[in-house]
N, C-alpha and C positions, 0 to 999 in steps of 0.2 A: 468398103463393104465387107470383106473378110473381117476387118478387125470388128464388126459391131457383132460379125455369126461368134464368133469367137466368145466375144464377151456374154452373147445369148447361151450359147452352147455354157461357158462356163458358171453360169447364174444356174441353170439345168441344173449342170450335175452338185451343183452346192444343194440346190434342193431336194434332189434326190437322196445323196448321200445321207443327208440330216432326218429326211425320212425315213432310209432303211435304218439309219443307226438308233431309232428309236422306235421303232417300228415291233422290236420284240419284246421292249417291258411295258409298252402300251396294251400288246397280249396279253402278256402275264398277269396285268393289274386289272384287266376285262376279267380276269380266270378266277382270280381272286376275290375280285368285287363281286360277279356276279355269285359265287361260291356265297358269301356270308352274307347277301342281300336272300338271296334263298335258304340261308340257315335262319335269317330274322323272321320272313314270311314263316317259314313251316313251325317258327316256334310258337306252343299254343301254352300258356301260366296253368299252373292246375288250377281248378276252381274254386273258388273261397266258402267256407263253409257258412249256410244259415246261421250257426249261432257261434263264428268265430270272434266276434265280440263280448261275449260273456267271458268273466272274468279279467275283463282288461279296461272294460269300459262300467264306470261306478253309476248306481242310480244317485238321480237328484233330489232331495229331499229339501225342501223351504225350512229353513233355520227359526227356530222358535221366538216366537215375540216376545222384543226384553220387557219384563218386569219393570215398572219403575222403584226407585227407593218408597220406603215407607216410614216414616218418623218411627220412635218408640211410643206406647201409650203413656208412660211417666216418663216422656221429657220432662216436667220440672224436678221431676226428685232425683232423676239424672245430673242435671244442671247443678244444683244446688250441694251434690254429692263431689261436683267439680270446683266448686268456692269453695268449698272447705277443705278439700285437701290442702297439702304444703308439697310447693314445687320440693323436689331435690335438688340440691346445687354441691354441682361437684369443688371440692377447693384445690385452690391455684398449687401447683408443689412447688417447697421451699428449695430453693438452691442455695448454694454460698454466694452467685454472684448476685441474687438479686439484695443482699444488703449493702454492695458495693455501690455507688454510684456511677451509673454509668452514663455517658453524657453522649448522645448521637447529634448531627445534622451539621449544617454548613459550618459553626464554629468550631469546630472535631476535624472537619474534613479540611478546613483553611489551614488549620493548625500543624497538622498532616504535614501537609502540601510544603508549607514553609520550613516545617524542619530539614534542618541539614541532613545530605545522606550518609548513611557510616562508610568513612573510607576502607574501602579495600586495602590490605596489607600484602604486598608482593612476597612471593616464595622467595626465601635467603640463598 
């Protein structure tokens, strides 16, 4: 019977203990909290002005109805002004290589391929 007072009494003072030893920043943070819950209530925003809007907010104005195209009234003499021109055509520029033959595609590339490679000459 002593040992269960014992182990009662000691269960006590664990909770006690644990209570006083916390027991003064649960204060503190009451003092606190209640402090800036009462700064948030008393704070009142100035009031916003009737015409704080002007100047930041643009009127709406409906965008004008597109035009459609319109032909010209002498399309043919247009037309016909366009047959008879003469394209311009720029010419090709001469180089030296292009009188050279030069011969591209898979018979160039085989060719390549099968040539021997130049041997390397070792430093003396």
């Amino acid at each position: 019977m002593s040992s269960m007072l014992l182990r009662q009494a000691s269960i006590a003072a664990r909770t006690v203990s644990r209570s006083c030893a916390f027991s003064t920043s649960v204060v503190s943070r009451d003092i606190v909290q209640n402090l800036y819950v009462s700064g948030l209530k008393g704070y009142k925003p100035p009031p916003i002005a009737q015409d704080a809007h002007v100047g930041v907010v643009k009127a709406y104005s409906i965008p004008p109805v597109p035009q459609p195209p319109t032909l010209p009234s002498d399309l043919a003499s247009e037309l016909s002004a366009y047959d008879a021109s003469e394209p311009t055509v720029a010419e090709a520029p001469v180089t030296a290589s292009s009188t050279e033959q030069v011969t591209t595609g898979a018979d160039t590339f085989l060719t390549f391929l099968e040539a021997d490679l130049p041997k390397d000459e070792g430093h003396h």
